[in-house]
PDB file of N, CA, C and O in Angstrom:
ATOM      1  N   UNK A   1      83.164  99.345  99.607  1.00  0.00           N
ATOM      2  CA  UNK A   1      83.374 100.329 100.649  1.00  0.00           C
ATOM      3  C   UNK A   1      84.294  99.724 101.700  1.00  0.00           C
ATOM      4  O   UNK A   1      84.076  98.552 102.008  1.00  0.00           O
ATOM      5  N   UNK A   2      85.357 100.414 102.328  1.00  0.00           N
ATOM      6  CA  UNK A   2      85.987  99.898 103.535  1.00  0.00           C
ATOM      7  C   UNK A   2      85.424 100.589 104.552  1.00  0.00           C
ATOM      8  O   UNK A   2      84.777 101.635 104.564  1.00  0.00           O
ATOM      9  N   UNK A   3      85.814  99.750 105.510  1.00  0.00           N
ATOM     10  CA  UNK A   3      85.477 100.661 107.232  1.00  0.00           C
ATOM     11  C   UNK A   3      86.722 101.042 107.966  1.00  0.00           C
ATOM     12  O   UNK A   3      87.781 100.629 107.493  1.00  0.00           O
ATOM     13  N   UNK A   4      86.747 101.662 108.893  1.00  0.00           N
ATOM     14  CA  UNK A   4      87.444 101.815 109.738  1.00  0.00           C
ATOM     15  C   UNK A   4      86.451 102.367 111.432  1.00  0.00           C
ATOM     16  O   UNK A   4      85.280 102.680 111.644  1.00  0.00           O
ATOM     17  N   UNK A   5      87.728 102.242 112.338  1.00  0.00           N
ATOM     18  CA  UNK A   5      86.907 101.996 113.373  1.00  0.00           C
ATOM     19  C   UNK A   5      87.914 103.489 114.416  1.00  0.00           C
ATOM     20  O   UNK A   5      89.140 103.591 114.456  1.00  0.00           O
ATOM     21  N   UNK A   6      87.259 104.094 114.867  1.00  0.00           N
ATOM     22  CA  UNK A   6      87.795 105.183 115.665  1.00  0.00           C
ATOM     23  C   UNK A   6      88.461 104.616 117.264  1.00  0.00           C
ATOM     24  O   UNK A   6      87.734 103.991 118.036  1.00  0.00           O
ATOM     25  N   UNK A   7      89.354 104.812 117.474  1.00  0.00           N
ATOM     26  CA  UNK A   7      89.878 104.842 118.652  1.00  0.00           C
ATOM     27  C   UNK A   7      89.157 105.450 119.739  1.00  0.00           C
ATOM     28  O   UNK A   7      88.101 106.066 119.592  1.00  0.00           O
ATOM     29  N   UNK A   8      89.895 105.219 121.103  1.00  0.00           N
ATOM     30  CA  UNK A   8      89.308 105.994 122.290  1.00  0.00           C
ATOM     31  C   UNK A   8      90.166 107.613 122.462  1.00  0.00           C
ATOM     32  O   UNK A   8      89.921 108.510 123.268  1.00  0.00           O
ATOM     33  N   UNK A   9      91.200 107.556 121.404  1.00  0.00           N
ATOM     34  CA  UNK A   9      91.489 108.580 121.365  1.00  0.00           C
ATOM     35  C   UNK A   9      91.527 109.352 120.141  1.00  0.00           C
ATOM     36  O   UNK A   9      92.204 110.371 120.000  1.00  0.00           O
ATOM     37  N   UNK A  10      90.727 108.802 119.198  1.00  0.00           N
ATOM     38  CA  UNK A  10      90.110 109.615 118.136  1.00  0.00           C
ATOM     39  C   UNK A  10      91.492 109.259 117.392  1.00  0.00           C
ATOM     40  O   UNK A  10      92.248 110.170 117.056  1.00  0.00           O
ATOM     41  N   UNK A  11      91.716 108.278 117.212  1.00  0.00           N
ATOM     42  CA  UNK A  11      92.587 107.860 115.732  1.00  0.00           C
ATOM     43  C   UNK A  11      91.704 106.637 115.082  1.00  0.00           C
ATOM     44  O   UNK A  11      91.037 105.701 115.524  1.00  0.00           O
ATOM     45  N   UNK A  12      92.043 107.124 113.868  1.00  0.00           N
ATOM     46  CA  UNK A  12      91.646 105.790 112.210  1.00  0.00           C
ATOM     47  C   UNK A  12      93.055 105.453 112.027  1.00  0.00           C
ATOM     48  O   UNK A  12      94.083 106.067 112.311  1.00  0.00           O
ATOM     49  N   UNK A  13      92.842 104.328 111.485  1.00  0.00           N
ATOM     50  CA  UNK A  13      94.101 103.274 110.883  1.00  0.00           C
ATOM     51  C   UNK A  13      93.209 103.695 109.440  1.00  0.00           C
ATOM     52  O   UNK A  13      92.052 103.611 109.028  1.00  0.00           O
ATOM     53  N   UNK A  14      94.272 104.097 109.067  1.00  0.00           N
ATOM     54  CA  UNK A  14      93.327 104.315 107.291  1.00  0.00           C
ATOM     55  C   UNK A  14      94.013 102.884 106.345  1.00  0.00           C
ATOM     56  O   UNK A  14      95.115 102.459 105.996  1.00  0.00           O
ATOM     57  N   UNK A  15      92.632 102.536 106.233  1.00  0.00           N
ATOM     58  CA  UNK A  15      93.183 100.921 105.279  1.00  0.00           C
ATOM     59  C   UNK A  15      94.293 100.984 104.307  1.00  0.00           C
ATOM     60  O   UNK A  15      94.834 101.880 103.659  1.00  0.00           O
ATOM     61  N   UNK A  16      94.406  99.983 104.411  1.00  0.00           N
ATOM     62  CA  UNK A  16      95.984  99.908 103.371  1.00  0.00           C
ATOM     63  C   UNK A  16      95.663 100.301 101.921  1.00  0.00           C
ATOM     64  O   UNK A  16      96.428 100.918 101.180  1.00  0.00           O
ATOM     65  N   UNK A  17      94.212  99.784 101.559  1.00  0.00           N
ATOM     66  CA  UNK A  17      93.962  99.791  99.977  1.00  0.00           C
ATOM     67  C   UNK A  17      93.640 101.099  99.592  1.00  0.00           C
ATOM     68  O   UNK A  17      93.625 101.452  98.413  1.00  0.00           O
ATOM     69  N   UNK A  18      93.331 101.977 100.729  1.00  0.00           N
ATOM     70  CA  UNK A  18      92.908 103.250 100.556  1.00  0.00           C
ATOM     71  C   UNK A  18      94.037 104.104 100.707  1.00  0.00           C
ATOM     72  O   UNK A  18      93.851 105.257 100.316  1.00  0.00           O
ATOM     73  N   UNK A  19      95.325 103.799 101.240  1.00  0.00           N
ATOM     74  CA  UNK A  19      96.998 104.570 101.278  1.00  0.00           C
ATOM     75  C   UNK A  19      97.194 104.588  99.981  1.00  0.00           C
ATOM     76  O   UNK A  19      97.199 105.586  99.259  1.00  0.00           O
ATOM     77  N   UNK A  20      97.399 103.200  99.596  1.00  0.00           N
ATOM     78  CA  UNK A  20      97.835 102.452  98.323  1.00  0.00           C
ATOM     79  C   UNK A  20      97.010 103.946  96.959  1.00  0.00           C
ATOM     80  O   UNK A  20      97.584 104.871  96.385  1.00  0.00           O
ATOM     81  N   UNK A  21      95.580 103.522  96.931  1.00  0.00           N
ATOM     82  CA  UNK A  21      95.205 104.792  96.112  1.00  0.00           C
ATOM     83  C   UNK A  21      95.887 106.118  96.014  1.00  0.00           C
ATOM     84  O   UNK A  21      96.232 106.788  95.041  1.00  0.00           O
ATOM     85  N   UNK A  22      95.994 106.324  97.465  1.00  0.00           N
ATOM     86  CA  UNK A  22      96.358 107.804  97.327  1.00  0.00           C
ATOM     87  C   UNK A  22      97.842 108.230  97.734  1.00  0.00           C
ATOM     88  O   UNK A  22      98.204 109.336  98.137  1.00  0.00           O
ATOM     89  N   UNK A  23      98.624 107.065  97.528  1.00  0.00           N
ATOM     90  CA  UNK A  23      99.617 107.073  97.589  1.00  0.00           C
ATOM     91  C   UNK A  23      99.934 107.269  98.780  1.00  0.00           C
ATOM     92  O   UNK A  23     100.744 108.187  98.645  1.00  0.00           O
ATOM     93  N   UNK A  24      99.885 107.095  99.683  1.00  0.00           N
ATOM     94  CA  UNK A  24     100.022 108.089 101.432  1.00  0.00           C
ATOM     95  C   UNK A  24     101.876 106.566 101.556  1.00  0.00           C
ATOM     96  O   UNK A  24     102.168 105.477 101.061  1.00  0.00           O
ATOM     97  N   UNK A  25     102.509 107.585 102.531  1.00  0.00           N
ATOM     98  CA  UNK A  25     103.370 107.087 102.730  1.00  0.00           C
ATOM     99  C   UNK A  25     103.635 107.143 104.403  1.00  0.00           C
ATOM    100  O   UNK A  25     103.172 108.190 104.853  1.00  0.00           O
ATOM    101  N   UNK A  26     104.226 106.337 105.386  1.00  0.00           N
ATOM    102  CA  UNK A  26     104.090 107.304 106.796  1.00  0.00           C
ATOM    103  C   UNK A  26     104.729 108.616 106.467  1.00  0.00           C
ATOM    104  O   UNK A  26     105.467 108.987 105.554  1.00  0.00           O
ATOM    105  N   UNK A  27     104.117 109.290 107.684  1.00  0.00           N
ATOM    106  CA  UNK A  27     104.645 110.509 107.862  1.00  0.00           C
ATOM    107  C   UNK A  27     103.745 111.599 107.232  1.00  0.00           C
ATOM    108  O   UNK A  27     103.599 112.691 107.781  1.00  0.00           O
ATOM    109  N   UNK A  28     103.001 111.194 105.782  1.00  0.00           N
ATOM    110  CA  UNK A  28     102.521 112.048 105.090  1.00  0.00           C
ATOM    111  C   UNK A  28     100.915 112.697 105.624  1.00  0.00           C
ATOM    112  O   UNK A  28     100.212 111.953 106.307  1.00  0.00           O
ATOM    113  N   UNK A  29     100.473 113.933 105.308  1.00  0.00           N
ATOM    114  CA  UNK A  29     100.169 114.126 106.089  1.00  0.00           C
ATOM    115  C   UNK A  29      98.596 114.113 104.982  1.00  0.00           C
ATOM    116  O   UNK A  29      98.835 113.887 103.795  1.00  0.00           O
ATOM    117  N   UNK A  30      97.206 114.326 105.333  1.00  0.00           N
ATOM    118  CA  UNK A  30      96.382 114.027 104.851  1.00  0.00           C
ATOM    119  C   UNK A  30      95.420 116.068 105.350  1.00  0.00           C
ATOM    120  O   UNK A  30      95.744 116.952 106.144  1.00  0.00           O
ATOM    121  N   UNK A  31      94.312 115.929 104.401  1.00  0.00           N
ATOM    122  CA  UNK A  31      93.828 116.956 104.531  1.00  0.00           C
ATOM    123  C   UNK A  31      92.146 116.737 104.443  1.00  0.00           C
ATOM    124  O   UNK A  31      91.675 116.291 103.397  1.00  0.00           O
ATOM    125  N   UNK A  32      91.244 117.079 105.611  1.00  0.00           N
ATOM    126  CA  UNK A  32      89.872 116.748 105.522  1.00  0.00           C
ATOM    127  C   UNK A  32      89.355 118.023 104.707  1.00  0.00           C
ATOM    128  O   UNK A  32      90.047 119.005 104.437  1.00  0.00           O
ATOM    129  N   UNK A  33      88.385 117.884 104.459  1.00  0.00           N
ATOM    130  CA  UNK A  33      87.718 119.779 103.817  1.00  0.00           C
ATOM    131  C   UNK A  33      85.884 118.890 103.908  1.00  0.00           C
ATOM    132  O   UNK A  33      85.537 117.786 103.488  1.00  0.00           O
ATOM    133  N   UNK A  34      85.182 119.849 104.551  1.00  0.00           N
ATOM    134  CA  UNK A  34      83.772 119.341 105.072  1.00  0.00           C
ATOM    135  C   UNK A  34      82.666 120.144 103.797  1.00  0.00           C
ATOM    136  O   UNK A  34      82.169 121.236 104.074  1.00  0.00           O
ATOM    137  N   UNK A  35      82.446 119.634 102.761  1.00  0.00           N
ATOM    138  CA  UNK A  35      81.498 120.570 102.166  1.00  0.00           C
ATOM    139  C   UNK A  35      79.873 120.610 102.676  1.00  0.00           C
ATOM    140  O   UNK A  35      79.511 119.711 103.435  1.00  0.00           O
ATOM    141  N   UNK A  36      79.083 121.452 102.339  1.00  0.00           N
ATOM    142  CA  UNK A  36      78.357 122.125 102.561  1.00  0.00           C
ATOM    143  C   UNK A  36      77.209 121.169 102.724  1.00  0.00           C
ATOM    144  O   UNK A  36      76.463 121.471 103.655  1.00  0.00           O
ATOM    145  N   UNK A  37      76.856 119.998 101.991  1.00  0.00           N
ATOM    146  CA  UNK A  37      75.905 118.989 102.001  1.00  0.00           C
ATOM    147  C   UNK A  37      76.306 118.223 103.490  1.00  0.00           C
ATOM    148  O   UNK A  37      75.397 117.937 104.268  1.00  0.00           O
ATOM    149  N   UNK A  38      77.430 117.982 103.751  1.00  0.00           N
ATOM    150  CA  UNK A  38      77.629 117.719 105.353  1.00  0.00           C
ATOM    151  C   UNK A  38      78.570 116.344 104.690  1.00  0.00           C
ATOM    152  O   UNK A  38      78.444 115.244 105.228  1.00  0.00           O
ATOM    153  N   UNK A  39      79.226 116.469 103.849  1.00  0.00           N
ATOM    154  CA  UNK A  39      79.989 114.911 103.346  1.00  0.00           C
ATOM    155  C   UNK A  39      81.825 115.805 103.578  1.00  0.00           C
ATOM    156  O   UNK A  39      82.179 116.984 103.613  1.00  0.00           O
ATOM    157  N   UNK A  40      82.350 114.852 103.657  1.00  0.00           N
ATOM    158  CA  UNK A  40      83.663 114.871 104.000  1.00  0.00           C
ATOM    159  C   UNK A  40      84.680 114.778 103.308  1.00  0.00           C
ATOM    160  O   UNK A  40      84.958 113.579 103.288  1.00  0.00           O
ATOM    161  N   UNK A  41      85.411 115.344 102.719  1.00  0.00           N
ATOM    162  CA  UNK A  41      86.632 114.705 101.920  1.00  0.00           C
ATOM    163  C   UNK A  41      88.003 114.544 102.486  1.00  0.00           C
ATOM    164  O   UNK A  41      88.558 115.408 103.165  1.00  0.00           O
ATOM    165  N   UNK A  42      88.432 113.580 102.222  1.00  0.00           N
ATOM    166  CA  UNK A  42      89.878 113.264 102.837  1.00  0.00           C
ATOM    167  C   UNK A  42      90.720 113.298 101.380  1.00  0.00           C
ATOM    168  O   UNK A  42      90.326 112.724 100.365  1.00  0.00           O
ATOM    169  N   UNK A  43      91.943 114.076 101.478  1.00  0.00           N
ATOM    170  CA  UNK A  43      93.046 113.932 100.637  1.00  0.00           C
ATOM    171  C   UNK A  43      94.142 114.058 100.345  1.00  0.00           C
ATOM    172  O   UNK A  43      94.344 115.265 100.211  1.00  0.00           O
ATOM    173  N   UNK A  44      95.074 113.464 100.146  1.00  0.00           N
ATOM    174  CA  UNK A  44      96.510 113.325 100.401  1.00  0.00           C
ATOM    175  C   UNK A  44      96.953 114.914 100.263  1.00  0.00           C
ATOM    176  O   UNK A  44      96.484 115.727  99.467  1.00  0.00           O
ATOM    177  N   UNK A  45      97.779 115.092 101.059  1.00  0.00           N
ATOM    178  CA  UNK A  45      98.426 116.671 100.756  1.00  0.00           C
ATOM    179  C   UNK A  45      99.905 116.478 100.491  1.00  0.00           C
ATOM    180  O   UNK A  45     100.805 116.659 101.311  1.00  0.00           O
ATOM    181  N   UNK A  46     100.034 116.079  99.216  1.00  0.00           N
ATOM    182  CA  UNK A  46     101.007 115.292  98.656  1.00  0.00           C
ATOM    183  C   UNK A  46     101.823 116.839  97.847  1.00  0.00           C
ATOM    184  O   UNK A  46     102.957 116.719  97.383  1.00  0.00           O
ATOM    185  N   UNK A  47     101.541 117.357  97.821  1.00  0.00           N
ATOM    186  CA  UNK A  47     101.842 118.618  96.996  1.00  0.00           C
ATOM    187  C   UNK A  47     102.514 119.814  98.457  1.00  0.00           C
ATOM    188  O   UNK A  47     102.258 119.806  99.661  1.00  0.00           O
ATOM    189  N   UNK A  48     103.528 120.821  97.524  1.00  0.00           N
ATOM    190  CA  UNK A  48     103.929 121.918  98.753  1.00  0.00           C
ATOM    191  C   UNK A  48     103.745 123.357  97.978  1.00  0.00           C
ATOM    192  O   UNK A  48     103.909 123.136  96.778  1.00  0.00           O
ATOM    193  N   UNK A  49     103.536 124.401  98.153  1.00  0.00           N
ATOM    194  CA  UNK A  49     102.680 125.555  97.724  1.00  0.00           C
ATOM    195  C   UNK A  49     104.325 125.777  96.581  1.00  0.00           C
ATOM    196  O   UNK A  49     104.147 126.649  95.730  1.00  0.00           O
ATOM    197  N   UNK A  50     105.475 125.235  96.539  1.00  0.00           N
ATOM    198  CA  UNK A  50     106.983 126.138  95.913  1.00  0.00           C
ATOM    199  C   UNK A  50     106.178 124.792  94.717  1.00  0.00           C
ATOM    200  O   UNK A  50     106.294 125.096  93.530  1.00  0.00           O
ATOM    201  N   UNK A  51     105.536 123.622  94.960  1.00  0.00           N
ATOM    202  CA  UNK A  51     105.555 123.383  93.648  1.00  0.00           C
ATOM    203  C   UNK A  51     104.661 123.612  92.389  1.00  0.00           C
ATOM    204  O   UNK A  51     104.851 123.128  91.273  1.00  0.00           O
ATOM    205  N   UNK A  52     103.464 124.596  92.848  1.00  0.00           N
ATOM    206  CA  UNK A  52     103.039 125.266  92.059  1.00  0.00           C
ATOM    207  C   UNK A  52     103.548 126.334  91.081  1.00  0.00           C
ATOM    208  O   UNK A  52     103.026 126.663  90.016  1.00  0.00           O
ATOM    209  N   UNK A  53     104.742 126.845  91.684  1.00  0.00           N
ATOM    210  CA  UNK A  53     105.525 127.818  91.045  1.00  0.00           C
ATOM    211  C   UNK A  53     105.757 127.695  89.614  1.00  0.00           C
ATOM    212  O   UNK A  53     106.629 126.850  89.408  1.00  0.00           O
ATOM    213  N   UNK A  54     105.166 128.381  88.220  1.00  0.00           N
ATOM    214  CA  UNK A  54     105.111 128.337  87.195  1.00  0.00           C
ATOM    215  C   UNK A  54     103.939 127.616  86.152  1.00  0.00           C
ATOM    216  O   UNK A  54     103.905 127.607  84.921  1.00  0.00           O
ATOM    217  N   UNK A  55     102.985 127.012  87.168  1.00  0.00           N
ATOM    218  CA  UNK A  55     102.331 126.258  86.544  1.00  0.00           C
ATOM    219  C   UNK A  55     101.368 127.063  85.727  1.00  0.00           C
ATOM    220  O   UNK A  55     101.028 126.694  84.603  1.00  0.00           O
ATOM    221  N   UNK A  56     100.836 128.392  86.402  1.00  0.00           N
ATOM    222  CA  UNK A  56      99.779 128.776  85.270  1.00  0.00           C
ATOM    223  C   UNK A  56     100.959 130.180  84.751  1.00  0.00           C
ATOM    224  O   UNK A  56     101.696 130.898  85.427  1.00  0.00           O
ATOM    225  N   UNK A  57     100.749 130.130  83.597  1.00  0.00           N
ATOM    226  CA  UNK A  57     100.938 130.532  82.421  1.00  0.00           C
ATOM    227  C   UNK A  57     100.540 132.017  81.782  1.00  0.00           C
ATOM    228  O   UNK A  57      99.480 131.941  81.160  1.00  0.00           O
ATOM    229  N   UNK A  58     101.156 133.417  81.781  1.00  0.00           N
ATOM    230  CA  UNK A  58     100.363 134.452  81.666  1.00  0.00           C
ATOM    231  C   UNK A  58     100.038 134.044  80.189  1.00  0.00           C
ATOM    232  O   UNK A  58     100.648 133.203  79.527  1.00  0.00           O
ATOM    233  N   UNK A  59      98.694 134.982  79.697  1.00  0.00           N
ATOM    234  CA  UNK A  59      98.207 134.758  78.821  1.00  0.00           C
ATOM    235  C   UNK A  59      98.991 135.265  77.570  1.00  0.00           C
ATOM    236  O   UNK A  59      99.774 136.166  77.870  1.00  0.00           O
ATOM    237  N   UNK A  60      98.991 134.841  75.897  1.00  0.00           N
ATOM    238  CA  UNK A  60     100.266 134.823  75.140  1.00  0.00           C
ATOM    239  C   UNK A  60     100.244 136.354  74.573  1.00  0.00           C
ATOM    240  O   UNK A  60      99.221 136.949  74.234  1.00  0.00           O
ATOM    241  N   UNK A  61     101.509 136.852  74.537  1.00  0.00           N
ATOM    242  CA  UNK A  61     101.524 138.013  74.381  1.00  0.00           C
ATOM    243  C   UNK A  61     102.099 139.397  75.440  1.00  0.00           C
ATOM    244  O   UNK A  61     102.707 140.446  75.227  1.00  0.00           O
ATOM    245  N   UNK A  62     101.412 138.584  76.879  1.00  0.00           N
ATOM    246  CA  UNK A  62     101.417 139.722  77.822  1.00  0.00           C
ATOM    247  C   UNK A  62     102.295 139.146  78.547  1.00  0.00           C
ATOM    248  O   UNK A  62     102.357 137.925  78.685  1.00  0.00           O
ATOM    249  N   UNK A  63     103.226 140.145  79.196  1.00  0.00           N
ATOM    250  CA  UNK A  63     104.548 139.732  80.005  1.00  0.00           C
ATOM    251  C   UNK A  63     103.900 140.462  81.288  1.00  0.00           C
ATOM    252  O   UNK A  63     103.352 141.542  81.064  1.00  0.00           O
ATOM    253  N   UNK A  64     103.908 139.966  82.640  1.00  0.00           N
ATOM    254  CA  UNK A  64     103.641 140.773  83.581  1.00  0.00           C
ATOM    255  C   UNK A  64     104.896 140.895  84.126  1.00  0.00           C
ATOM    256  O   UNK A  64     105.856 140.128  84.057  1.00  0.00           O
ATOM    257  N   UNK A  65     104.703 142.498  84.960  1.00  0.00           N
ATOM    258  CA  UNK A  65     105.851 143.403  85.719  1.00  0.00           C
ATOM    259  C   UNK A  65     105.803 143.045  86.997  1.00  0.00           C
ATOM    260  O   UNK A  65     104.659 142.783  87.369  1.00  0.00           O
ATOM    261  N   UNK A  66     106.847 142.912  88.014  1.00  0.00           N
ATOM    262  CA  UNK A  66     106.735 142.090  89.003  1.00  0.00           C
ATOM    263  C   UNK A  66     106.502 143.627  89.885  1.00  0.00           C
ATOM    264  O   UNK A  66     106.818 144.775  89.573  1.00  0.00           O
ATOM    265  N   UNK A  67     105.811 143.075  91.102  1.00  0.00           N
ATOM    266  CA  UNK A  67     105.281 144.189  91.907  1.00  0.00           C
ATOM    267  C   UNK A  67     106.555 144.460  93.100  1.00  0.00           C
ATOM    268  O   UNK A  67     107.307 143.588  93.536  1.00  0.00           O
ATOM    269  N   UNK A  68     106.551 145.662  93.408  1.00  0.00           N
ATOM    270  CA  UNK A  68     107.898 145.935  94.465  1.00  0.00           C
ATOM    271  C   UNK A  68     106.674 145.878  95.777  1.00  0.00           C
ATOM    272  O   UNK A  68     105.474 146.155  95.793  1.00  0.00           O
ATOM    273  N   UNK A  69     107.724 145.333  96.919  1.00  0.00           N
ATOM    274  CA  UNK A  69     106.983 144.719  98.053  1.00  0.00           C
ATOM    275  C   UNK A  69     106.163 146.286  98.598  1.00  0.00           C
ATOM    276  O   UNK A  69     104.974 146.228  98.909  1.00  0.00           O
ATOM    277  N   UNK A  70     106.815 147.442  98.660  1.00  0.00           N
ATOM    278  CA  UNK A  70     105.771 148.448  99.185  1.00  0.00           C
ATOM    279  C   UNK A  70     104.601 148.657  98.503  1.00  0.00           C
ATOM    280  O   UNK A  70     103.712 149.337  99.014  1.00  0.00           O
ATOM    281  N   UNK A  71     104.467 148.106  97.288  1.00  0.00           N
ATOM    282  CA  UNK A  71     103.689 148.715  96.319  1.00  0.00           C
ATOM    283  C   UNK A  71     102.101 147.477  96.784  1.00  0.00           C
ATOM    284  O   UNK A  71     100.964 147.872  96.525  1.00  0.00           O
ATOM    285  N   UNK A  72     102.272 146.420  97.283  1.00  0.00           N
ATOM    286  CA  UNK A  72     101.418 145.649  97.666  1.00  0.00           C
ATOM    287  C   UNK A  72     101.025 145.758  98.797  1.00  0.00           C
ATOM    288  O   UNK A  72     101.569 146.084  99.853  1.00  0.00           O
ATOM    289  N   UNK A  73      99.238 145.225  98.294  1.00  0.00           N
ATOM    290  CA  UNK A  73      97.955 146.558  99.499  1.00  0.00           C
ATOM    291  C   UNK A  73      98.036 144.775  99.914  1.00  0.00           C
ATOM    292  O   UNK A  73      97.794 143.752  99.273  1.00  0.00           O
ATOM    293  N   UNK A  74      98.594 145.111 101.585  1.00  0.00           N
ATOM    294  CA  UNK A  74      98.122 143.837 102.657  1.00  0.00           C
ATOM    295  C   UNK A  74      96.989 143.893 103.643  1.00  0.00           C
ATOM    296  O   UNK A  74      96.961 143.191 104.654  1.00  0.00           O
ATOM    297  N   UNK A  75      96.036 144.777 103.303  1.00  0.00           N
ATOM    298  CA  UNK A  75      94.934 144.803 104.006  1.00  0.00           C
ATOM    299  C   UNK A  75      94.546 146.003 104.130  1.00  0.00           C
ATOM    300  O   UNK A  75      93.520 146.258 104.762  1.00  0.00           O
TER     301      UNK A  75
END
C-alpha cells in the first residue's frame, strides 16, 4: 500500500509508482467516482468521448439509419 499525505490546501502528490501504473503524465487529468459501500476510485481519464467513435459495432446484418437532428426527443 502507498500513502500520501493531504495538504493545507487539499492537494495529494500522487506517488510516482502509482502515475507510473496508470500512466498519468503532468497535466493529465484524473477522475474520482465514490461507490455506494463508501470506497473511492481514482482513475486516469486518459481517454476523450471522439475516441469511442466506432467502437461498438451494430449487430451483423442490421445497418442503422442515421436520425435527422429534429427528429430527436431532447427531453
Amino acid at each position: 500500500m502507498t500513502d500520501a499525505t493531504m495538504t493545507s490546501k487539499g492537494q495529494i502528490t500522487i506517488p510516482a509508482k502509482i502515475r507510473a501504473a496508470l500512466g498519468l503524465n503532468t497535466g493529465e487529468r484524473v477522475v474520482f467516482t465514490q461507490l455506494d459501500d463508501g470506497t473511492t476510485v481514482m482513475r486516469a481519464k486518459t481517454r476523450s468521448i471522439s475516441e469511442l467513435q466506432g467502437l461498438l459495432k451494430p449487430a451483423a446484418g442490421k445497418r442503422r439509419k442515421p436520425v435527422a437532428t429534429d427528429d430527436l426527443n431532447l427531453g
